[in-house]
ZAROTI-694241 format. One record per residue (C-alpha): residue in three letters; y, x, z. Coordinates in nm, 3 decimals. Layout:
# ZAROTI-694241
<r><type>ALA</type><Y>Y</Y><X>X</X><Z>Z</Z></r>
...
This chain:
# ZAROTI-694241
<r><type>UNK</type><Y>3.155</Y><X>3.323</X><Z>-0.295</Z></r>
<r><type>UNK</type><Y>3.121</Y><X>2.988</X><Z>-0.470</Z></r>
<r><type>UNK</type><Y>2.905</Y><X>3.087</X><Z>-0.767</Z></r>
<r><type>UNK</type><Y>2.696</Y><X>3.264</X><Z>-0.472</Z></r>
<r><type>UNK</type><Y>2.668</Y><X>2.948</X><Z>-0.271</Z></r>
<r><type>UNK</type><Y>2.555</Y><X>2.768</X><Z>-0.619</Z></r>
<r><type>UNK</type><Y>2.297</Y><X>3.011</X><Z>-0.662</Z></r>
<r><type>UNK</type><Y>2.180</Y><X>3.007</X><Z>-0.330</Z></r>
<r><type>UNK</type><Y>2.150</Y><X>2.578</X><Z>-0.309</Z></r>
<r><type>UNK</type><Y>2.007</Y><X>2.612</X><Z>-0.633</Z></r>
<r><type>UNK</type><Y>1.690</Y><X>2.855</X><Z>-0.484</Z></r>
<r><type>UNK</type><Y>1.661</Y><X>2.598</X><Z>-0.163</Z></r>
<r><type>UNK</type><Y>1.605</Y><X>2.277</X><Z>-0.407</Z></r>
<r><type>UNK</type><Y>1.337</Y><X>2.514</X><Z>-0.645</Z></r>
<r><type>UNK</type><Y>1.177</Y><X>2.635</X><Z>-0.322</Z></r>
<r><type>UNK</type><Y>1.213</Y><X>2.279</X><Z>-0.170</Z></r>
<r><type>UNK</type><Y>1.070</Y><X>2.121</X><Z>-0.486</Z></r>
<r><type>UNK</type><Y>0.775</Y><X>2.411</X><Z>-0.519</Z></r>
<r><type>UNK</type><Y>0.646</Y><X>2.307</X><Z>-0.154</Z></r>
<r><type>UNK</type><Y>0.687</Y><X>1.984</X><Z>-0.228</Z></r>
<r><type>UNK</type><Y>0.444</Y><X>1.974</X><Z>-0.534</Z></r>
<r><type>UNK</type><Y>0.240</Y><X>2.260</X><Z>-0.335</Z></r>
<r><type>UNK</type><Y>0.178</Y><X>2.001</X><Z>-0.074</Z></r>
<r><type>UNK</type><Y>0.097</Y><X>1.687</X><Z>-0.308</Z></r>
<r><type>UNK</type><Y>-0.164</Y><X>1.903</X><Z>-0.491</Z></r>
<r><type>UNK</type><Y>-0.362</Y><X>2.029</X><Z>-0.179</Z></r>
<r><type>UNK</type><Y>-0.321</Y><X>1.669</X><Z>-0.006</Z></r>
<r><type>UNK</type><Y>-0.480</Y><X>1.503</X><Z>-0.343</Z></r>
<r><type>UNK</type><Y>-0.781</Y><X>1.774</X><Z>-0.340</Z></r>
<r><type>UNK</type><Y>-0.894</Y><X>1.739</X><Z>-0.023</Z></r>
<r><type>UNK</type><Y>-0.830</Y><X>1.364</X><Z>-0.025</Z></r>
<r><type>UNK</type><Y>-1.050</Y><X>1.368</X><Z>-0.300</Z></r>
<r><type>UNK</type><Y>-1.320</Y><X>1.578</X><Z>-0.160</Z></r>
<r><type>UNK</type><Y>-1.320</Y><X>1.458</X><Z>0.189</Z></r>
<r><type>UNK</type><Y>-1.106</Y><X>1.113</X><Z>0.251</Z></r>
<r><type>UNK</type><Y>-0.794</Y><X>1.049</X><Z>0.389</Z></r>
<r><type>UNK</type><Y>-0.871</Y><X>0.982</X><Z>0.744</Z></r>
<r><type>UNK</type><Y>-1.102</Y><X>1.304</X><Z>0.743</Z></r>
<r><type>UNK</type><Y>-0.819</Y><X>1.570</X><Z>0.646</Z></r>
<r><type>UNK</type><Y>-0.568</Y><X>1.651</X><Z>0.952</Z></r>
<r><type>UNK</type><Y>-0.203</Y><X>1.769</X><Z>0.861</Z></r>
<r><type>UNK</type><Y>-0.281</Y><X>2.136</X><Z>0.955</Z></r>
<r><type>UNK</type><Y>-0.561</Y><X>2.124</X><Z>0.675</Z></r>
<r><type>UNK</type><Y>-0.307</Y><X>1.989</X><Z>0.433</Z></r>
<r><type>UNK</type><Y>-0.080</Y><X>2.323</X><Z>0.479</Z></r>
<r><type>UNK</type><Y>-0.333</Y><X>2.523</X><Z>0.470</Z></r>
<r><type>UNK</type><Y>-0.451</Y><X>2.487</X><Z>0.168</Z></r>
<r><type>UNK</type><Y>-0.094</Y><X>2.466</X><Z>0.020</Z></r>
<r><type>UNK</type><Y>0.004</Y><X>2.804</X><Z>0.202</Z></r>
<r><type>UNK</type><Y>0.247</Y><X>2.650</X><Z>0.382</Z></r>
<r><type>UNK</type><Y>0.332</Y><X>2.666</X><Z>0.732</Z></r>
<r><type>UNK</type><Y>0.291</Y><X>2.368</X><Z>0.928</Z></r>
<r><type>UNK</type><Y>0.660</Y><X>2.394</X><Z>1.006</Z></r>
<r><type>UNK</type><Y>0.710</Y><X>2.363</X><Z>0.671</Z></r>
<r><type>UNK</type><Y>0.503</Y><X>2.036</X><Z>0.576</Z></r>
<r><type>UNK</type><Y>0.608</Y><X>1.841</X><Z>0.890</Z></r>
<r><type>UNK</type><Y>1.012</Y><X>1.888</X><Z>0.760</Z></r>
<r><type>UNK</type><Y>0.939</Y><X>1.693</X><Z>0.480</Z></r>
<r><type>UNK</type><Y>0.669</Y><X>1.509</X><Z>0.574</Z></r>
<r><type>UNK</type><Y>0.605</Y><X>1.332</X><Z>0.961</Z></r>
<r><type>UNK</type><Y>0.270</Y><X>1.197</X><Z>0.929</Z></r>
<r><type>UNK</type><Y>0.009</Y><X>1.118</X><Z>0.644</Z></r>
<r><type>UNK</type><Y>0.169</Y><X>0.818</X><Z>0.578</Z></r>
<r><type>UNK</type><Y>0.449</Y><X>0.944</X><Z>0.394</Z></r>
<r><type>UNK</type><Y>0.229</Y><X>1.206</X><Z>0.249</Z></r>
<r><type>UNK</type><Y>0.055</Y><X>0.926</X><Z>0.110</Z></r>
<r><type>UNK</type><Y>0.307</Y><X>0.682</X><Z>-0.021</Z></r>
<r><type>UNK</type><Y>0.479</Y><X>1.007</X><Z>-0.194</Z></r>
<r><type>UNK</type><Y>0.130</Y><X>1.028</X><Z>-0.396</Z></r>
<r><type>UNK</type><Y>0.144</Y><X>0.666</X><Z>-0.477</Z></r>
<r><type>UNK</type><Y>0.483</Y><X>0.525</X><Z>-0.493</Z></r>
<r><type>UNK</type><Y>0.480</Y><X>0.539</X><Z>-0.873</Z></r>
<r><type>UNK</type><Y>0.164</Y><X>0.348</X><Z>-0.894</Z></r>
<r><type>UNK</type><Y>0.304</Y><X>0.128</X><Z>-0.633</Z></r>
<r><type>UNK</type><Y>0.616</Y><X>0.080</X><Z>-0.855</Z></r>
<r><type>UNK</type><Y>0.406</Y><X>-0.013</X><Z>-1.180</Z></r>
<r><type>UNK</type><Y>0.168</Y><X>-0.271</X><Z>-0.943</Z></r>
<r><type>UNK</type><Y>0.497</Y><X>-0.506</X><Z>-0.821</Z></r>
<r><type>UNK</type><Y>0.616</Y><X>-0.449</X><Z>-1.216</Z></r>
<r><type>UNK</type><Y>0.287</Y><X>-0.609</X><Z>-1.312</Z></r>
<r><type>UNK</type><Y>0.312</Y><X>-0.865</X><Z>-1.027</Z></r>
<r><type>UNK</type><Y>0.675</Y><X>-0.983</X><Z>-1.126</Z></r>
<r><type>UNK</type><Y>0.617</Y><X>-0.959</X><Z>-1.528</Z></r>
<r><type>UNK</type><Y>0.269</Y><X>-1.229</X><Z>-1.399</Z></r>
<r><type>UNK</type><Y>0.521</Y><X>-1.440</X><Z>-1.183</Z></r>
<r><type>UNK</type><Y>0.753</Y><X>-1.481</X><Z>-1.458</Z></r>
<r><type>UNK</type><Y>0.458</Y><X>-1.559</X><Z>-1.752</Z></r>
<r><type>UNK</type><Y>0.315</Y><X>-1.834</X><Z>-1.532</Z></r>
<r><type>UNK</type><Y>0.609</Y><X>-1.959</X><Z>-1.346</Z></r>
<r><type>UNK</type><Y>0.522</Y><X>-2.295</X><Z>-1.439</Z></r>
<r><type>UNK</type><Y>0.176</Y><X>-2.262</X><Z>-1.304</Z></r>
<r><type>UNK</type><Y>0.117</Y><X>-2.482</X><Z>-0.961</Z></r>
<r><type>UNK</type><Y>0.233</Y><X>-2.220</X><Z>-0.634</Z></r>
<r><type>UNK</type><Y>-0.188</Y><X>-2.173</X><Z>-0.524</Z></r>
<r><type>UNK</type><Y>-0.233</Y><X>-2.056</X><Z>-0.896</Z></r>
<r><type>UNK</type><Y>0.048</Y><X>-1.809</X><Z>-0.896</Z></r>
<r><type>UNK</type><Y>-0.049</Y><X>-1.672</X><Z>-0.565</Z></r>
<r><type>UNK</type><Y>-0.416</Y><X>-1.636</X><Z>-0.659</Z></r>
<r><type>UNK</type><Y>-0.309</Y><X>-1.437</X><Z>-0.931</Z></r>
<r><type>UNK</type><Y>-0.104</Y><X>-1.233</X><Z>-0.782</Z></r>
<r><type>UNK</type><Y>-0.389</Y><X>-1.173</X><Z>-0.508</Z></r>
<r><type>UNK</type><Y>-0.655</Y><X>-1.072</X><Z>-0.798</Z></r>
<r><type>UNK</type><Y>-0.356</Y><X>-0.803</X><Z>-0.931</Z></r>
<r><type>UNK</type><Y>-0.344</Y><X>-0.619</X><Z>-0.595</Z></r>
<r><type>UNK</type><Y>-0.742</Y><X>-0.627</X><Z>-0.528</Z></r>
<r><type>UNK</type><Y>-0.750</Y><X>-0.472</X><Z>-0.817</Z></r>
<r><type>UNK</type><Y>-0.517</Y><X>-0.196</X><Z>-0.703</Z></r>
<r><type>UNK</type><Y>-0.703</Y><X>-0.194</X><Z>-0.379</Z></r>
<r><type>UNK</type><Y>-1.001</Y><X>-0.091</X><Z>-0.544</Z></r>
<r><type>UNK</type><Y>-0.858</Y><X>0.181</X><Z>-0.799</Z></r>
<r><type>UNK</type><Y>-0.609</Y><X>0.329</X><Z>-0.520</Z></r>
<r><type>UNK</type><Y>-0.833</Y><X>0.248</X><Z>-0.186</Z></r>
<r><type>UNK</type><Y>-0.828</Y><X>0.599</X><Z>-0.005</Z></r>
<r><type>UNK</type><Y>-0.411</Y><X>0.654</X><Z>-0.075</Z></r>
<r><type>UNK</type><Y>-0.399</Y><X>0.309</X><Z>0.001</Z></r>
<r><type>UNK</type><Y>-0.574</Y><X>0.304</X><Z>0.303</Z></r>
<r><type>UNK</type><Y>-0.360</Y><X>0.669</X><Z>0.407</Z></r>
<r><type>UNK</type><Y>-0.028</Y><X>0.455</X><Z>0.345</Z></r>
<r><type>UNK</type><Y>-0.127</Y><X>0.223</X><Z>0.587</Z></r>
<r><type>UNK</type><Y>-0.264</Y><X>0.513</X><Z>0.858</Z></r>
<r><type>UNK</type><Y>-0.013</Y><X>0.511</X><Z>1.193</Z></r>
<r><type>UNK</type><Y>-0.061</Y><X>0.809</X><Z>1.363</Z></r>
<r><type>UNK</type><Y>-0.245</Y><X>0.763</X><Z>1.712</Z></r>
<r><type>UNK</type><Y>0.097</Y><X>0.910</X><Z>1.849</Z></r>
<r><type>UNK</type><Y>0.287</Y><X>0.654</X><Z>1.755</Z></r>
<r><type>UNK</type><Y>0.147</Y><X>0.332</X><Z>1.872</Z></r>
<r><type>UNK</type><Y>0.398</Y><X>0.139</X><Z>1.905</Z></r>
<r><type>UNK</type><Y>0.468</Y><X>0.133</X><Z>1.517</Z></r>
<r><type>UNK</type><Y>0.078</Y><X>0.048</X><Z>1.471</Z></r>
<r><type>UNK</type><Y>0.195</Y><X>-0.365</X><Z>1.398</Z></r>
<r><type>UNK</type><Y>0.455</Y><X>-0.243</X><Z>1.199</Z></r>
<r><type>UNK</type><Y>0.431</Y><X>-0.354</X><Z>0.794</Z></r>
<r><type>UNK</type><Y>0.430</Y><X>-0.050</X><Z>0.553</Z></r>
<r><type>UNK</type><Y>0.658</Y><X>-0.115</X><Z>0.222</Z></r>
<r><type>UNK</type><Y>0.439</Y><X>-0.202</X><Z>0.056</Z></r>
<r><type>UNK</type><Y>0.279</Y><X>-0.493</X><Z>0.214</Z></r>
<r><type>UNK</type><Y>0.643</Y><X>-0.579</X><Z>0.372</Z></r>
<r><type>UNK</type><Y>0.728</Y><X>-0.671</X><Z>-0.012</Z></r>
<r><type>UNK</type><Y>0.429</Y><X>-0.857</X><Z>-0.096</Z></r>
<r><type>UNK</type><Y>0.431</Y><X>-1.040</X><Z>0.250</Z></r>
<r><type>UNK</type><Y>0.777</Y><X>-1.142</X><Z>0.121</Z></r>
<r><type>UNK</type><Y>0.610</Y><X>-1.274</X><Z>-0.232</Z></r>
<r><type>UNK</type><Y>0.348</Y><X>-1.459</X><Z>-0.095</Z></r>
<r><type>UNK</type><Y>0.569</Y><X>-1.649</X><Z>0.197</Z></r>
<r><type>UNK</type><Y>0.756</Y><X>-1.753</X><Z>-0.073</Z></r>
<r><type>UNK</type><Y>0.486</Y><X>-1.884</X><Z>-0.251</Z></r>
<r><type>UNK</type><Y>0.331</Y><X>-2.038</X><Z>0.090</Z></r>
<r><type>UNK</type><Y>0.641</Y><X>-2.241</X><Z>0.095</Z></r>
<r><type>UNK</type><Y>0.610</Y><X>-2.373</X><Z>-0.262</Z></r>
<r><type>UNK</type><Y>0.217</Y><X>-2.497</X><Z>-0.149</Z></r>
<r><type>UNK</type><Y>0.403</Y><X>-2.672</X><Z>0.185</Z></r>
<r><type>UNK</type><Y>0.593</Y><X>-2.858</X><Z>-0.009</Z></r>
<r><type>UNK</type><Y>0.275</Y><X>-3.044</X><Z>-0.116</Z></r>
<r><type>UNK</type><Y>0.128</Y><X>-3.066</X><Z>0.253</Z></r>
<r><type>UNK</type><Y>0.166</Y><X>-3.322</X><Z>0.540</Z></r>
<r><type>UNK</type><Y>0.080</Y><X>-3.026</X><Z>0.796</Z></r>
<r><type>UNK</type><Y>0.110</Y><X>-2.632</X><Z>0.760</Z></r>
<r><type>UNK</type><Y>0.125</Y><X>-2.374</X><Z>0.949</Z></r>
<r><type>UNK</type><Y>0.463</Y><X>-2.136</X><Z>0.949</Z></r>
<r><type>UNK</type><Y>0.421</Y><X>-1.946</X><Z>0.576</Z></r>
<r><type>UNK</type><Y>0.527</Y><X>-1.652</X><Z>0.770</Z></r>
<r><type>UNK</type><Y>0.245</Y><X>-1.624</X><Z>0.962</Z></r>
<r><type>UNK</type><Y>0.030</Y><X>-1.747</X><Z>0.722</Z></r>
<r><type>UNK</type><Y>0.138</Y><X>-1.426</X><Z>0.526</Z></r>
<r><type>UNK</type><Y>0.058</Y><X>-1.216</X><Z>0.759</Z></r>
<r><type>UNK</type><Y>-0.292</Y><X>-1.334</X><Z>0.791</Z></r>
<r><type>UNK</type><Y>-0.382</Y><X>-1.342</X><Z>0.439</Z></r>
<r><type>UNK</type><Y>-0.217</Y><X>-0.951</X><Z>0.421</Z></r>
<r><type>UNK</type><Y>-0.464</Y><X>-0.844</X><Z>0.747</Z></r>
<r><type>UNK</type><Y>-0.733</Y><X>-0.964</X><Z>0.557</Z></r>
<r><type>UNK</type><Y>-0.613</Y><X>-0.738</X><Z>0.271</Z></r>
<r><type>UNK</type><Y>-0.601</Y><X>-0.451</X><Z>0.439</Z></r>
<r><type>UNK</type><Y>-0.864</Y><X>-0.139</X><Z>0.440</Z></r>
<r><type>UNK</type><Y>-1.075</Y><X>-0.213</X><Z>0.724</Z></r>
<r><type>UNK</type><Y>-1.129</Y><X>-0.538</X><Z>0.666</Z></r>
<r><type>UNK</type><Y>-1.204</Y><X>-0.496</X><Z>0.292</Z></r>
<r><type>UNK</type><Y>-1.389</Y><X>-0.199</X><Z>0.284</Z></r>
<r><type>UNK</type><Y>-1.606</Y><X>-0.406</X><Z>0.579</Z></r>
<r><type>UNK</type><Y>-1.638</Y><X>-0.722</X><Z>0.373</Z></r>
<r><type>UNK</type><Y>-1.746</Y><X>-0.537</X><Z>0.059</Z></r>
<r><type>UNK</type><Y>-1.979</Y><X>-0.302</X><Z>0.206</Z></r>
<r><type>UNK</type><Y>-2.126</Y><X>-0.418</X><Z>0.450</Z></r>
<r><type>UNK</type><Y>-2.094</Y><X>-0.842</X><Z>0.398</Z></r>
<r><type>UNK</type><Y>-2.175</Y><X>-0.779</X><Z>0.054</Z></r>
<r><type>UNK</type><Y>-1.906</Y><X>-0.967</X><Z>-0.115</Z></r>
<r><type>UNK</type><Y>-1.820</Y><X>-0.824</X><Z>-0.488</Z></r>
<r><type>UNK</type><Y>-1.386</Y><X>-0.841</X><Z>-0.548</Z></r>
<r><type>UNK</type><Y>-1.417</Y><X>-1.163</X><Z>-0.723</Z></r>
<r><type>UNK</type><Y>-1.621</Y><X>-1.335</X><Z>-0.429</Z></r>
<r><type>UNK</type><Y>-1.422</Y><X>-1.184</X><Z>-0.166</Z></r>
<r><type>UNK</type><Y>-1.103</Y><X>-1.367</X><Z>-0.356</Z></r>
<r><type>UNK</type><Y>-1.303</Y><X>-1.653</X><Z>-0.384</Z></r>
<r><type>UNK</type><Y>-1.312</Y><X>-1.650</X><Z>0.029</Z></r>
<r><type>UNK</type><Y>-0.965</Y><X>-1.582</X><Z>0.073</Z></r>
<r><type>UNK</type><Y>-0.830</Y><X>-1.877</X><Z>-0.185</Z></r>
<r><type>UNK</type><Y>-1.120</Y><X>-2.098</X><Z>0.007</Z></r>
<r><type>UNK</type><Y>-0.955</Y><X>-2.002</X><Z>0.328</Z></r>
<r><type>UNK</type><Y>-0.581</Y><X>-1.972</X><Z>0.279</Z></r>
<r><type>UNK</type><Y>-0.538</Y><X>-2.248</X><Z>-0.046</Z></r>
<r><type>UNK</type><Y>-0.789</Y><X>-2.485</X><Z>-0.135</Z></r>
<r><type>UNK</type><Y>-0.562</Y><X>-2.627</X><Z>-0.380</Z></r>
<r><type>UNK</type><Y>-0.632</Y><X>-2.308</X><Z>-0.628</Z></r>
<r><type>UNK</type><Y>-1.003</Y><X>-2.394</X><Z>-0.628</Z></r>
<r><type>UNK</type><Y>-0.962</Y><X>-2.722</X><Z>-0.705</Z></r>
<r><type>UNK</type><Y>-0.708</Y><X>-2.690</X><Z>-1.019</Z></r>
């Protein structure tokens, strides 16, 4: 009965892990081919041969789908930002943050459309639509900090809280995507804007 059991749990994870990779290899195609906001979840199992049963057990919404694909490039981008934080600790707050800004536009542009699918709320589901992703929930927690390091040297600021979540809405897909291709701003410009905007004091070190 036990070895039975064994043999049985052991089939489920296989199967489980077989979908699972399944699922991540049709979502990346037709990501590829088409854009995330284009492909629907029935698409998605469809091309894996999945039922839709199936990919909504492990997965609730494209979201997920989408931080699955890119949570190991996701782990290597705060690696990068924390190994820069600790080489230039001794750099003035603006400077730190500004760097740490030019890291993730740089992501932005190599990882846009998973990117963008991470931060994708399904319509359903309104209410989440303020809520922060991971992602930007741990660099909003980064760049507060630093926000608080700049206050120090002002007479007037407004709460680094909200100041983060300002600067990360202006980071986000929409926004960017909008500023690049239609205002015309290159990366480097459009961080020039932001550090114009949000700290002055980088510009002027």
């Amino acid at each position: 009965m036990n070895h039975s059991r064994q043999r049985h749990t052991r089939t489920e994870r296989r199967d489980a892990a077989e979908n699972r990779q399944r699922i991540l290899d049709a979502a990346l195609k037709l990501f590829e081919q088409h854009g995330v906001e284009q492909v629907s979840m029935n698409q998605i199992a469809i091309e894996a041969g999945i039922g839709p049963g199936t990919l909504y057990r492990r997965y609730s919404n494209k979201s997920e789908l989408c931080m699955d694909l890119i949570k190991d490039n996701i782990v290597l981008l705060f690696e990068d930002i924390e190994a820069y934080l600790e080489e230039h600790r001794d750099d003035p707050p603006s400077q730190r943050l500004k760097g740490i800004l030019t890291i993730f536009i740089a992501f932005r542009e190599k990882k846009l459309q998973l990117l963008a699918g991470v931060e994708e709320v399904s319509p359903a589901n309104k209410s989440q639509s303020k809520a922060p992703t991971p992602v930007y929930d741990e660099l909003h927690e980064i760049i507060a900090k630093l926000f608080h390091e700049i206050e120090v040297n002002e007479l007037e600021a407004p709460d680094n809280v909200f100041r983060a979540d300002i600067l990360l809405m202006a980071l986000k897909r929409d926004f960017y995507v909008f500023q690049r291709d239609v205002r015309g701003y290159s990366a480097e410009s459009f961080l020039e804007q932001l550090c114009l905007i949000f700290f002055p004091q980088a510009q002027k070190a």
